[in-house]
N, C-alpha and C positions, 0 to 999 in steps of 0.2 A: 204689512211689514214696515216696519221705520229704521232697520239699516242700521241697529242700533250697535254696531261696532264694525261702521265702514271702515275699510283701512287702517283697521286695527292687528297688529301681528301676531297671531298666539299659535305656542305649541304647546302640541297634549300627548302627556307619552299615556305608552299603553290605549294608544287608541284605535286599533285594529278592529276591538268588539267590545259588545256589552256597554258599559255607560263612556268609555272612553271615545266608543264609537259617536253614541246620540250626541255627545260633548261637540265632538269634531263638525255633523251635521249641522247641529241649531246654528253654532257660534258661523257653518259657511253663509248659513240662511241668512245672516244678517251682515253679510259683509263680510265677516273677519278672511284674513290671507293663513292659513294652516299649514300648520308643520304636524306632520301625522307620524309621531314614533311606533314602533314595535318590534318587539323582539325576533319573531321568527314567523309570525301569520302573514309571509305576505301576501297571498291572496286575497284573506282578508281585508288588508291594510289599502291592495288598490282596491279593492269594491267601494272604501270607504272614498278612497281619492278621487275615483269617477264620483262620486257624489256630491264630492266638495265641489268640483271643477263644474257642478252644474248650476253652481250659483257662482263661486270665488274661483281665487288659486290658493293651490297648495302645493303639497311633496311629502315624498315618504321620507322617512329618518329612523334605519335600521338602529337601533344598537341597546343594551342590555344596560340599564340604568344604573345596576350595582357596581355594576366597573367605570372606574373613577374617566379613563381614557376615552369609554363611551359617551360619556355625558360631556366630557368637552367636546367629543366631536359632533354630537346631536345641534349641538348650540352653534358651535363655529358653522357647520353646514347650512344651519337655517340662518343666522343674520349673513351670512355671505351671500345666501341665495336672496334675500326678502329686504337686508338694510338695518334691519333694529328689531326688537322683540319687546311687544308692550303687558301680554298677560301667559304666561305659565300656569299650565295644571299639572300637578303631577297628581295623576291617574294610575299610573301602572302600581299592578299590587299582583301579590299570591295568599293564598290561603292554604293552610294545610291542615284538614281535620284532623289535632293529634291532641291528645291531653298531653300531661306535663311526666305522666311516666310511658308513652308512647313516642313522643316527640324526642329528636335527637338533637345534639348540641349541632349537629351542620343544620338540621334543619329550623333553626333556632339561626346560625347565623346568615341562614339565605331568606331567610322571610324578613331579618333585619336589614339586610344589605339592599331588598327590594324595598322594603316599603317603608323603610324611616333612613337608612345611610343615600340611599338614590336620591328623592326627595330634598334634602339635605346639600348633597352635591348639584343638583341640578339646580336648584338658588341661587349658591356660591357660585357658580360658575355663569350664571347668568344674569347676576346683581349688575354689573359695568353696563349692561344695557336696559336693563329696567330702570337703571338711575338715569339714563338719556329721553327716557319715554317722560312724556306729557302724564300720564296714565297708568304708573305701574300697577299691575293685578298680582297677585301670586295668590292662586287656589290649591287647597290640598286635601285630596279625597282620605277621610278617614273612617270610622265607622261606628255605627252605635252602641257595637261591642268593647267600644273604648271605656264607654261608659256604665254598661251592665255589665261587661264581663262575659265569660264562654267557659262551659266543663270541657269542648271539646276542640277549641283550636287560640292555647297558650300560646303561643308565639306569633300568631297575629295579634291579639288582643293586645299584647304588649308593644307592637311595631304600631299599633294605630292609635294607641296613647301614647304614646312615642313622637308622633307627629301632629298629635293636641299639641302638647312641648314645645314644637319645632314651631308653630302659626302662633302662637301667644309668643314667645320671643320673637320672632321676628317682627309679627304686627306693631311692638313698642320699638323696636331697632328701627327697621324702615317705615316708618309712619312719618318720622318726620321728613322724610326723604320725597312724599310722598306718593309711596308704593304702598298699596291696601295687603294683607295680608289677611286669610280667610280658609276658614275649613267649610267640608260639609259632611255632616254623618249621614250615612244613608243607612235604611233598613232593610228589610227584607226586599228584595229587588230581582227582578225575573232577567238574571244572566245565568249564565256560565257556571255561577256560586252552587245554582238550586238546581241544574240542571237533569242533575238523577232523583228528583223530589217525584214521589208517587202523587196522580191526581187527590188522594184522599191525604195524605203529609200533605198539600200544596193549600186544601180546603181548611184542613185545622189551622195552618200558620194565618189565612186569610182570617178564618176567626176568630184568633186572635188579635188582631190589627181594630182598631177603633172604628178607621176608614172602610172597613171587610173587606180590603182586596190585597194585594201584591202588587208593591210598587215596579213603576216602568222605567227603563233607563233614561227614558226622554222624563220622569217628572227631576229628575238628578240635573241632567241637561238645561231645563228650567231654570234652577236655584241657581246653578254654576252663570247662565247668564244674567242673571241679576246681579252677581257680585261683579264679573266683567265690565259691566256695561255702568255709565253714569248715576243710573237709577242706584248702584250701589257705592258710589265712591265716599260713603260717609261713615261706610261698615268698615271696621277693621279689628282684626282679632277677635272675631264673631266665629263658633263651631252653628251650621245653620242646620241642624234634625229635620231630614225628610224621610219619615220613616212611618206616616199615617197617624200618629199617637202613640207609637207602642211603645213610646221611653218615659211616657205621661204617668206620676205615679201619685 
């Protein structure tokens, strides 16, 4: 291990479970001090905090990212406990399997609220200290359905091409600031998503994949530190596909 973002300040929302969670892990393994958001798992949220705290320090930071009031207090909470904030992930997301004649207009503006207005505001609200950092990051979890598409869940599709949008403008806004701006698509990925996937649905989707398997939250975890850490400070405005080949056409 070479510690490769000692003393570095990052918070990850939605990081209770699934890749939020591995995110929170790796980045303690190497140093970083965490700010562990979530909405309502909190048991989850400590299992992840004893974790942290066995390498670094960290803290939980309840709050609900669509709400404008939550995301300033997520921020305020953590630079007041920690001093500065040098990389942002915004992780937190929902999914709701609906086509575009099952899907309702609420639920059309809660999957926006979460996963492209949150994101959005959690930037905004946390630019004043990212422009203090040596090292600003800003990661933004999106996904490969941004870029194929889905018959079955429109209003994700749209909130995560939505925040393609949001990391290409900012990457040209604060680049010269220098704060890196970055996405990551991820693919098929064994959380929460796939969780009612039959062993024989779990085998066809694997053969599917180039790679034959179903990605893991720690290979997301991976990529996200590479853009955190020095080894990536030359990336900006890069969407990085970890999803085995399967967007390869």
């Amino acid at each position: 291990m070479v510690e490769r973002l000692k003393g570095k300040k990052a918070l990850i929302t939605g990081a209770s479970r699934g890749i939020g969670r591995a995110i929170a892990k790796k980045f303690a393994e190497e140093k970083a001090i965490l700010g562990i958001n979530y909405r309502s798992s909190e048991n989850k949220a400590n299992e992840v905090l004893n974790a942290v705290k066995r390498s670094s320090r960290g803290m939980l930071l309840k709050g609900d990212v669509s709400k404008r009031k939550h995301c300033k207090q997520i921020i305020n909470d953590f630079v007041e406990e920690f001093g500065g904030l040098d990389i942002l992930v915004n992780n937190a997301g929902i999914y709701k399997r609906k086509n575009l004649e099952k899907a309702t207009i609420d639920d059309f503006d809660q999957t926006m609220g979460v996963n492209a207005r949150g994101p959005f505001m959690m930037c905004k609200y946390s630019l004043k200290y990212l422009n203090e950092s040596d090292s600003g990051r800003i990661i933004n979890m999106s996904s490969q359905l941004a870029f194929s598409g889905s018959d079955h869940g429109t209003s994700y599709v749209v909130s995560k091409a939505a925040l393609l949008g949001l990391t290409r403008a900012l990457a040209l806004e604060l680049g010269p600031k220098g704060i890196t701006v970055n996405g990551i698509a991820p693919g098929t990925i064994d959380t929460d998503i796939i969780s009612s996937y039959s062993d024989e649905k779990r085998r066809k989707r694997a053969e599917n994949i180039p790679v034959k398997r179903i990605g893991l939250p720690g290979d997301i975890a991976d990529a996200a530190l590479f853009l955190a850490s020095e080894e990536g400070s030359y990336v900006n405005g890069e969407v990085i596909g970890v999803n085995g080949g399967s967007t390869i056409h």
